[in-house]
N, C-alpha and C positions, 0 to 999 in steps of 0.2 A: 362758837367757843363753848354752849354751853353744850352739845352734845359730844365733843369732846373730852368734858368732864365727868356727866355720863357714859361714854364709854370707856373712861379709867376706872370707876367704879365697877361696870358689871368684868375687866380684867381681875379686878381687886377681889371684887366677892367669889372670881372661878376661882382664884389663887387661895382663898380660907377655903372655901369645900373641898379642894384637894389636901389641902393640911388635915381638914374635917375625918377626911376620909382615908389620908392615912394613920390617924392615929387609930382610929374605929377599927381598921383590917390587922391591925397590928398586933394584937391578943390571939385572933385567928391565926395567922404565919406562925406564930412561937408553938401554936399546935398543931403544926403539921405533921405528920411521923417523920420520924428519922429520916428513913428512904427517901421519902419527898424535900427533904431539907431542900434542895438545890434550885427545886419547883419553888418553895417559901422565897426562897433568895432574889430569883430570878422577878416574881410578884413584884416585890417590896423593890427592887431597883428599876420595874420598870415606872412604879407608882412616885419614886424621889425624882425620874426622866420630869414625869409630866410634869413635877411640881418647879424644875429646873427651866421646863418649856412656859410656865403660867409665869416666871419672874422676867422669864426674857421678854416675856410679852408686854409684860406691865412698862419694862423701858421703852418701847417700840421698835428693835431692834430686827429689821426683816420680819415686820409683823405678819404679812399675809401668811409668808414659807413656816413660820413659826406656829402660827394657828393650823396650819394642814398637819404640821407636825404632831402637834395638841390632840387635835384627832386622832389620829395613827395611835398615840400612844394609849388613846380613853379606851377606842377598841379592841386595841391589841390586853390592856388589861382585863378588858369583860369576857374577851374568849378563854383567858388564862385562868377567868372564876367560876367561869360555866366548863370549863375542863376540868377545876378544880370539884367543885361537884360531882359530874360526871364520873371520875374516881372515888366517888364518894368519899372526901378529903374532907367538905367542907357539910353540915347540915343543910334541909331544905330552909328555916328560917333563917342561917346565917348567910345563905346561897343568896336569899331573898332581898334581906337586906342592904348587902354590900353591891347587889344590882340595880336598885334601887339611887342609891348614893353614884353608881357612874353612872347611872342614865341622866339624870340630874345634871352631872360633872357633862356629859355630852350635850345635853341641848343647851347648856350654855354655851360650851365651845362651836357648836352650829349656830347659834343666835348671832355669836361674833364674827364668824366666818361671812357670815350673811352678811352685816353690815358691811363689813370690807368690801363683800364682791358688789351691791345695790349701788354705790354708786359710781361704779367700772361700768356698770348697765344704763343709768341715766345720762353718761357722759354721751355715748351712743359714737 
């Protein structure tokens, strides 16, 4: 039971770093240029996904598919920052930063994946 509890809590604390992290990116997207608006758009909806995947998770609602999902969305946002850079959209310290905060956001969501799959392994 009590690692149970423990693992509501490290759901909880992914659930505020993605909050964390969208409020942080959010200054950034409003200065996107013009042109880019849609690239801003697209950012910030797939950043409310994750944060829609961290709540579903916290109920336990098809936990595993929902954690792979989690993933999908952590990476898919880090190629959309390192692209945003790449177009030179974003600075190298704000590039830096907001990288920083999903890698963070991902090895929690692999810590949790992990726990789920470890004991599919021990059952043997």
């Amino acid at each position: 039971m009590a690692g149970d509890n423990e693992e509501y809590r490290k759901r909880l604390y992914t659930r505020e770093k993605v909050e964390d992290m969208i409020v942080f990116a959010k200054p950034f997207l409003v200065q996107f240029p013009r042109i880019e608006r849609v690239f801003a758009t697209t950012i910030e909806a797939e950043m409310l996904r994750l944060l829609r995947l961290c709540v579903t998770a916290e109920c336990g609602y098809s936990y595993k598919t929902t954690l792979q999902k989690m993933d999908a969305s952590q990476k898919t946002i880090q190629r959309y920052i390192r692209l945003a850079r790449t177009k030179q959209i974003l600075s190298v310290k704000h590039y830096g930063s907001w990288s920083e905060k999903m890698v963070e956001i991902g090895k929690m969501v692999g810590g949790l994946l992990e726990a789920v799959r470890q004991p599919a392994q021990h059952r043997g």
